[in-house]
C-alpha positions as CSV (number, residue, x, y, z in Angstrom):
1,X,119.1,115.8,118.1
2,X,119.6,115.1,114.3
3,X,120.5,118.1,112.3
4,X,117.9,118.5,109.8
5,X,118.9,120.8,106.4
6,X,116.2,123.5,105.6
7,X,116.1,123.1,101.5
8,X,114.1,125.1,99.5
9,X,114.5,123.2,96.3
10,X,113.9,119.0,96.6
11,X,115.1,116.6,94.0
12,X,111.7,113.8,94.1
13,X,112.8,110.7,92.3
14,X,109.8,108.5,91.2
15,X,110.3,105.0,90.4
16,X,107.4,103.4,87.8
17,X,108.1,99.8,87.4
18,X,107.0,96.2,86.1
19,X,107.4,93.6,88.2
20,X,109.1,90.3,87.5
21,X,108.3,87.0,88.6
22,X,111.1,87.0,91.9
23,X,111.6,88.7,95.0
24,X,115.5,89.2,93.6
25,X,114.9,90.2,90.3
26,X,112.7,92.9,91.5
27,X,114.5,94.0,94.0
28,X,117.9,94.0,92.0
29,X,116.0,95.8,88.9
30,X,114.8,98.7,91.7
31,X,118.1,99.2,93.3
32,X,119.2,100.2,89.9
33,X,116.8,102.3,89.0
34,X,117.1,104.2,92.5
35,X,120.9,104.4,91.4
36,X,119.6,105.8,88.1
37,X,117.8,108.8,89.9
38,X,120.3,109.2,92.0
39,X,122.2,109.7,88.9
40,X,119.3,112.5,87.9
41,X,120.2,114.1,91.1
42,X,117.4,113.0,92.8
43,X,117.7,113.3,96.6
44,X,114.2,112.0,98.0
45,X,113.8,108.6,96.3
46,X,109.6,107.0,96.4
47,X,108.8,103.0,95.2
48,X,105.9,101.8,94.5
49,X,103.3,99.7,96.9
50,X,104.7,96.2,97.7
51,X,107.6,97.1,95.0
52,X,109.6,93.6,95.6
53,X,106.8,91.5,94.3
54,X,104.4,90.6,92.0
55,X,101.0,92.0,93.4
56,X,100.1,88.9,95.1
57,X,96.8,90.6,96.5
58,X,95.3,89.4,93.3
59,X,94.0,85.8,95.2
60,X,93.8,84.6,98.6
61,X,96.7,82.2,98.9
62,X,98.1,81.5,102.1
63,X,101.6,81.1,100.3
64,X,102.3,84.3,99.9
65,X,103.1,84.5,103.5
66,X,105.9,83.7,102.8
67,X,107.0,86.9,101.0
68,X,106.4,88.8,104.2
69,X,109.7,89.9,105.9
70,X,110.3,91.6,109.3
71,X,111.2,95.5,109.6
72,X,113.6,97.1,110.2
73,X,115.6,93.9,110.6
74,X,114.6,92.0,107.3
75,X,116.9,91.7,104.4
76,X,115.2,94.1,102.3
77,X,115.4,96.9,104.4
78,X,119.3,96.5,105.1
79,X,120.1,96.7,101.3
80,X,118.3,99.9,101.3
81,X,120.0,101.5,104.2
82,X,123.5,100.3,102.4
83,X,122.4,101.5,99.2
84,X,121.0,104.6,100.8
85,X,124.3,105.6,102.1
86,X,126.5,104.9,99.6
87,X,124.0,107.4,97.2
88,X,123.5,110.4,99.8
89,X,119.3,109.8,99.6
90,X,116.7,109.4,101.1
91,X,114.3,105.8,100.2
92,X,110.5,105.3,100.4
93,X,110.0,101.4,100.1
94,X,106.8,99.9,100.7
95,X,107.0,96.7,101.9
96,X,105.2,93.4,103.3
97,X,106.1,93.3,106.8
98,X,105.6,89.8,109.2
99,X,104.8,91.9,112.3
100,X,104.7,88.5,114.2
101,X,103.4,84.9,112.7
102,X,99.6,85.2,111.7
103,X,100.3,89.1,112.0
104,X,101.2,91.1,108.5
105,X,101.1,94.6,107.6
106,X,101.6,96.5,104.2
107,X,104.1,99.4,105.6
108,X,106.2,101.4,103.8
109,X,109.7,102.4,105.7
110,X,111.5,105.7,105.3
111,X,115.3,105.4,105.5
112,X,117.4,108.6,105.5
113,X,120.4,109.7,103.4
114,X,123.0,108.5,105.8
115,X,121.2,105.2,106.1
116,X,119.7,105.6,108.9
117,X,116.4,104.1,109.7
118,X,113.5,106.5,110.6
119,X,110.8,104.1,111.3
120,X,107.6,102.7,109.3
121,X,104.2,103.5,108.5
122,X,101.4,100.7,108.2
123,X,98.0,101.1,106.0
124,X,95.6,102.4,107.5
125,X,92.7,101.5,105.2
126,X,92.7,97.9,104.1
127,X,90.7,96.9,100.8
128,X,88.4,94.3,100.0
129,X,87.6,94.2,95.8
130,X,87.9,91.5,93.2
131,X,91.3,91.6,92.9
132,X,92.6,93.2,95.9
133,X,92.4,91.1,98.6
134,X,94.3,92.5,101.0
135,X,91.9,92.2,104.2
136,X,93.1,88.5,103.4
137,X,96.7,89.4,103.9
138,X,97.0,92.9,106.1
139,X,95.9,93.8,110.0
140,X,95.1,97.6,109.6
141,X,97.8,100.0,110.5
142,X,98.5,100.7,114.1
143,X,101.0,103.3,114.0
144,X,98.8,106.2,113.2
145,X,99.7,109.0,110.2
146,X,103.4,109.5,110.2
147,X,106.0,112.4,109.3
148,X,109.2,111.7,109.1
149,X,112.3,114.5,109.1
150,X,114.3,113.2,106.5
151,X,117.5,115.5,105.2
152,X,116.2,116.9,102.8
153,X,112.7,118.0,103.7
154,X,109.6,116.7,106.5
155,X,107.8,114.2,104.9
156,X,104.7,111.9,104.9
157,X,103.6,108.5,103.8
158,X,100.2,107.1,102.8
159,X,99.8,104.1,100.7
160,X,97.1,103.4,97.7
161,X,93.9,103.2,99.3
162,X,94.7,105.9,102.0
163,X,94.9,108.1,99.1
164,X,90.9,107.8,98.6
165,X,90.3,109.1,102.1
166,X,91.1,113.3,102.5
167,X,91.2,112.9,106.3
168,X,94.2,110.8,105.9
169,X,95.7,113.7,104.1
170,X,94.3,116.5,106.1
171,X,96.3,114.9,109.1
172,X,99.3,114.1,107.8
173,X,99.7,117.7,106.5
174,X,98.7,119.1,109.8
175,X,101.2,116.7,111.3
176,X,104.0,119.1,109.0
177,X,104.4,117.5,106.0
178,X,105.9,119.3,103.4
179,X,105.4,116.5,100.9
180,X,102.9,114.0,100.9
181,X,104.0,110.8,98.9
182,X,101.7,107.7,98.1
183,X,103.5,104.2,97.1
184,X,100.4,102.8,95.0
185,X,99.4,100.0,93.1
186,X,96.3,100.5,91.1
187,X,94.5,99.7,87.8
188,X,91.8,98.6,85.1
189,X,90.2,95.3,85.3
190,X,91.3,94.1,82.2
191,X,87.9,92.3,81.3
192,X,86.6,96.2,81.5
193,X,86.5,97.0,77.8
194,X,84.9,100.0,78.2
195,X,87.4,103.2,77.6
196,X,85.3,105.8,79.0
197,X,84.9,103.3,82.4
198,X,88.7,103.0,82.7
199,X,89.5,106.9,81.8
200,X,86.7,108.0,84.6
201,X,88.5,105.8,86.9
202,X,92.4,107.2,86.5
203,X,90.9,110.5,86.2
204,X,89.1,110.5,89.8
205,X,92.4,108.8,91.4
206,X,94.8,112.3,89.7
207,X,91.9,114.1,90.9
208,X,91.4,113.0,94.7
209,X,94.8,113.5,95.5
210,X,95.5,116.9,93.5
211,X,92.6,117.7,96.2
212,X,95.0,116.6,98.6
213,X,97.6,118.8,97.4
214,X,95.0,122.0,97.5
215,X,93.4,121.6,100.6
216,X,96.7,121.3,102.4
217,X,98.7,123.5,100.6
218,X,101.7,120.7,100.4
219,X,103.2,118.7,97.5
220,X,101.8,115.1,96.3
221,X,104.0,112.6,95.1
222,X,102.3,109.6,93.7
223,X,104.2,106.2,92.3
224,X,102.0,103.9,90.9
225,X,103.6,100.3,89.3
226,X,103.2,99.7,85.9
227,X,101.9,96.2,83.5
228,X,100.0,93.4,83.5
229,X,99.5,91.1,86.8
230,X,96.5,88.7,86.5
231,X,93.8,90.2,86.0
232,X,94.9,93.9,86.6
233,X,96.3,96.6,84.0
234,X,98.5,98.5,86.6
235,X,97.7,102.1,85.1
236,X,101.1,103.8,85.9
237,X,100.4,107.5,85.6
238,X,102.3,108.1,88.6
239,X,103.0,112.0,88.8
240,X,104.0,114.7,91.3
241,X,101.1,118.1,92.2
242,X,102.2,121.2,93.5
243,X,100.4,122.7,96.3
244,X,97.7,123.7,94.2
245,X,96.8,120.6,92.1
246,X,98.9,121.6,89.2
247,X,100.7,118.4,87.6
248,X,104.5,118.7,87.0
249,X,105.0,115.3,85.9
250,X,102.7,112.2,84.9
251,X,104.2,109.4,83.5
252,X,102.9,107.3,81.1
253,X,100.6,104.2,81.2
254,X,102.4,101.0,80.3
255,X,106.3,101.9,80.6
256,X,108.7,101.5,83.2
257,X,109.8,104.9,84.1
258,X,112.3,106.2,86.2
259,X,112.3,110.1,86.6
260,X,113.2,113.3,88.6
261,X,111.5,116.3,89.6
262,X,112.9,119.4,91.5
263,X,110.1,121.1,93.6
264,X,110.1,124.2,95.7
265,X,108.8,123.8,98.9
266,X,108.5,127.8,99.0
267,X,105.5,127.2,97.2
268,X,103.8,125.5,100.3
269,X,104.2,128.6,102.1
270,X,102.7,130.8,98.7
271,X,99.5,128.7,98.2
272,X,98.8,128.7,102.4
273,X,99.4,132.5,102.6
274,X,96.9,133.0,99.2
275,X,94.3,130.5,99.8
276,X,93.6,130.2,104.0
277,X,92.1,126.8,104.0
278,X,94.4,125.5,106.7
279,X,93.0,129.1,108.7
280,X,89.7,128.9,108.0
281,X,88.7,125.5,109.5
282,X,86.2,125.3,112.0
283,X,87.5,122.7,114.1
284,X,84.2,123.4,116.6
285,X,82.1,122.4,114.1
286,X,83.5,118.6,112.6
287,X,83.1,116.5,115.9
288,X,80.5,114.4,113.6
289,X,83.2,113.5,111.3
290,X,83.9,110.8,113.8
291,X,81.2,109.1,113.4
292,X,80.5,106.3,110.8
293,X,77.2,107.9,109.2
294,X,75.2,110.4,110.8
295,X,70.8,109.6,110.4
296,X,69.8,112.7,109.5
297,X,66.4,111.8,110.7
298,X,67.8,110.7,114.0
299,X,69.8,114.5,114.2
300,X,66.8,116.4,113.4
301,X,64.7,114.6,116.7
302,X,67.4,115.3,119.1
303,X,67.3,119.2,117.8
């Protein structure tokens, strides 16, 4: 069995980016930032959703197939695993996978600090908004919630819209998480001209996942890309939550930004032991959770 280090303190590297127009540019432009972090000291390294690209989700266009590679044995992810190695950290890359012809996913793999691949996660919840088409492009995830133990700490992975849904959360920290980290790409229309619109937006997206962070008493690491793509303002603002919401680091809107963060993972064990939330759940009583929508007329006739 792998020997896995207990850390108290992590190193989170978040990498905030705009996207060029190729596969190679983007993916050159990242490895350097990730070699920038390292640089930081940074020893868990997060990208954003679908980071080698341009969001193509933007459209239904059966061309961008064609970015779709396999994993773990596409090009992309071998470049990571070399430069992995060669920096001593761990990599969070979300990527388009080609599963099999007609069959895509969007999945994120984790790769360890020696390289090593520890497997994938797909997206779970698929959207379907002006703008994000991805029902067009992605089968919904099959692998079910994921935690990986990297070197440096247990760790899990939901991407964008998972981030809307708290039972996503909820089982990934039950799963042992430590950190819960979210490749993302999100933003404004950019025919909404309306600040207060766009501001009550951002703030609900910091908001349902700080929730995350409280109700499970683990860290949230979010890493949103950054510019304009058609018709989308990506809103950057990616940022990192303690287990108790509190922010200690939120980049800005519109820049590329490259940054570290050291967290203690002692605190995971402070917030549970303070607030019981995890203790406190009455498991007996959320069997209607599984169900789509409960007819509260229909409930009241069968009491």
């Amino acid at each position: 069995m792998k020997n896995i280090e207990k850390h108290k303190y992590v190193r989170i590297g978040t990498v905030q980016s705009k996207s060029f127009c190729s596969t190679e540019e983007n993916i050159a432009e990242t490895e350097k930032q990730i070699k920038k972090a390292a640089q930081q000291g940074a020893q868990i390294i997060c990208l954003q959703e679908l980071f080698s690209s341009r969001y193509f989700c933007y459209t239904q266009a059966h061309s961008h197939f064609q970015l779709a590679e396999s994993i773990p044995e596409g090009n992309t992810t071998a470049r990571l695993q070399k430069l992995s190695a060669t920096l001593n950290v761990v990599i969070i890359a979300s990527l388009f996978e080609e599963r099999a012809p007609g069959i895509y996913h969007n999945a994120t793999v984790v790769i360890d600090a020696d390289g090593a691949y520890l497997g994938k996660y797909r997206k779970n919840h698929i959207p379907d908004d002006p703008g994000f088409n991805e029902k067009f492009y992605f089968a919904p995830g099959d692998t079910g919630y994921q935690v990986f133990n990297t070197k440096f700490a247990k760790i899990g992975v939901l991407i964008c819209w998972d981030q809307w849904f708290p039972e996503a959360a909820r089982i990934t920290a039950l799963m042992g998480a430590e950190i819960i980290f979210f490749p993302t790409a999100i933003g404004w229309d950019v025919t909404e001209k309306i600040d207060a619109v766009n501001q009550e937006q951002y703030e609900a997206w910091k908001i349902i996942q700080r929730s995350h962070a409280i109700a499970n008493g683990v860290h949230v690491v979010v890493v949103n890309r950054t510019g304009t793509e058609e018709g989308t303002r990506f809103w950057g603002g990616s940022f990192v939550a303690n287990p108790f919401g509190t922010m200690l680091y939120e980049a800005q809107h519109d820049v590329s930004e490259t940054k570290t963060i050291e967290i203690d993972l002692e605190q995971n064990r402070k917030y549970r032991e303070v607030w019981h939330f995890l203790r406190d759940r009455r498991i007996d009583t959320y069997s209607p959770i599984t169900k789509k929508y409960l007819d509260f007329c229909t409930q009241t006739k069968q009491n």
